[in-house]
C-alpha positions, 0 to 999 in steps of 0.5 A: 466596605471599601477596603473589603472591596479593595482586598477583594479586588487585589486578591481576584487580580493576583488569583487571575495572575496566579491562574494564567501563569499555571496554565501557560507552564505548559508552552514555555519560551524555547530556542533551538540549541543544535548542541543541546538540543535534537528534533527526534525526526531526525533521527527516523532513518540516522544509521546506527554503529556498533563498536566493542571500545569502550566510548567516553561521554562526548567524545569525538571521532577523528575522520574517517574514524566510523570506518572502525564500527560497524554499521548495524542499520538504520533507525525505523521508530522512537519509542516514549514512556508515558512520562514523555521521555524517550525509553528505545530507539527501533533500529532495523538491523540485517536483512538486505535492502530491508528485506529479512530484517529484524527490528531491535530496540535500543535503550536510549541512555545506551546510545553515543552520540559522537561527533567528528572531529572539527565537525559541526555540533549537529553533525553526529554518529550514533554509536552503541557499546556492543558486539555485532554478535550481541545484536545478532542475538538480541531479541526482535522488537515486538509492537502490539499496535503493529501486530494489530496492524498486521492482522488487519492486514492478514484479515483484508488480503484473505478477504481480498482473496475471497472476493477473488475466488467468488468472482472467479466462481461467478465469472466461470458459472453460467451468466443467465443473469446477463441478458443479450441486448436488444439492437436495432440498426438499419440494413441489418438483421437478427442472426441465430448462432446455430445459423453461423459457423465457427469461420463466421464468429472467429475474428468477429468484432464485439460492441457494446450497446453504444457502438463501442468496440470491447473486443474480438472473438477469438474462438468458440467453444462447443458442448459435447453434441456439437454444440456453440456454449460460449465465445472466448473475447479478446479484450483489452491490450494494444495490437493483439499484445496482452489481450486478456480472453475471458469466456461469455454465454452465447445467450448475452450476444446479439448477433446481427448481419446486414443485408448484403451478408458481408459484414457480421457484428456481434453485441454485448451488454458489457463494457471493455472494463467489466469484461476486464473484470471478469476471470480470465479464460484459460483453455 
């Protein structure tokens, strides 16, 4: 019985052994070897060159010997097999300052790494054996996770843009949902706006229901009887530079006078901010 115990016990010890050495395969001991070994950010952004002559592995290049390339773009994404390996680099190529570009692929094994002469290990030039025709004629790169990107963002900017066009809609229609404050101050009172000429509201400040300035009235705007529809407020800007107007129903204005006549105020349940949001007046 001992030595079924003993035999038992040395066999758990080597399975555990066996056991912790299959699952620690997958973090082994590394040190980085500049010239064995690349960290693949570095290479997001690396230019990439082009050049018809034939290229030897490991082979250097004198200084100033790129010049004879040409330098075709720049490196936007790395591609990976399944199986981890590097299958393409995604090199950015015509266009100006990345505007009309084309994304191209790569494939690895095609990409010289070549260093200069009396230069250090990590200090390389990436070169493909190829004409700039060649990569003028090649295909465009094509992602589906970038496709499904695109429409994503296809799909916000039009109902961006559709959610602009119903504030629009609802900015320009009549806003008998927006109802005139209720404002009590002492010294002054009620005024009906039929009572008031144009000279009377035009350069009249506007207030919001806690005193706060949003703006001025910069004209009004009538029916065909004659009548005073809706004021057009001046708000936002700095010393009357790029004031936005946008056009409000009279029915949403308080307008009140005190006393002595001297000194009208006009008050909206808004803030400068929402009346920002609002369409902008164009007369």
């Amino acid at each position: 019985m001992k030595h079924f115990m003993m035999t038992t016990a040395t066999a758990l010890i080597l399975g555990t052994t066996a056991y912790g050495e299959a699952h620690m395969a997958a973090f082994p001991e590394m040190t980085f070897d500049a010239t064995q070994n690349l960290n693949a950010s570095e290479l997001i952004g690396k230019r990439v060159y082009v050049s018809e002559a034939e290229m030897d592995k490991d082979m250097t290049v004198s200084e100033g010997g790129e010049k004879e390339w040409d330098d075709i773009g720049e490196i936007n994404e790395i591609v990976l097999n399944r199986n981890g390996e590097v299958a393409s680099v995604i090199v950015g190529v015509g266009g100006l300052a990345g505007i009309g570009e084309k994304d191209v692929a790569i494939d690895m094994s095609q990409l010289q790494f070549v260093t200069e002469e009396g230069d250090d290990a990590d200090d390389y030039f990436l070169v493909v054996n190829a004409s700039v025709a060649a990569v003028g004629d090649a295909p465009a790169y094509e992602s589906n996770a970038r496709n499904m990107d695109e429409n994503m963002d296809e799909e916000a900017a039009m109902k961006k843009d559709k959610d602009a066009q119903n504030d629009v809609a609802v900015n320009d229609e009549p806003r008998a949902d927006i109802m005139a404050p209720t404002v009590e101050r002492d010294g002054y009172q009620p005024v009906v706006s039929n009572d008031l000429t144009a000279e009377d509201l035009t350069g009249a400040r506007v207030y919001g229901v806690n005193d706060e300035d949003v703006g001025e009235i910069s004209e009004l705007i009538l029916t065909d009887d004659g009548k005073v529809e809706k004021a057009v407020i001046d708000v936002g800007g700095f010393l009357g530079i790029g004031e936005k107007p946008v056009a409000v129903e009279m029915g949403e204005l308080t307008i009140i006078r005190n006393d002595a006549g001297d000194d009208l105020r006009v008050y909206i349940d808004s803030t400068e901010e929402s009346l920002e949001g609002r369409a902008e007046y164009e007369g």
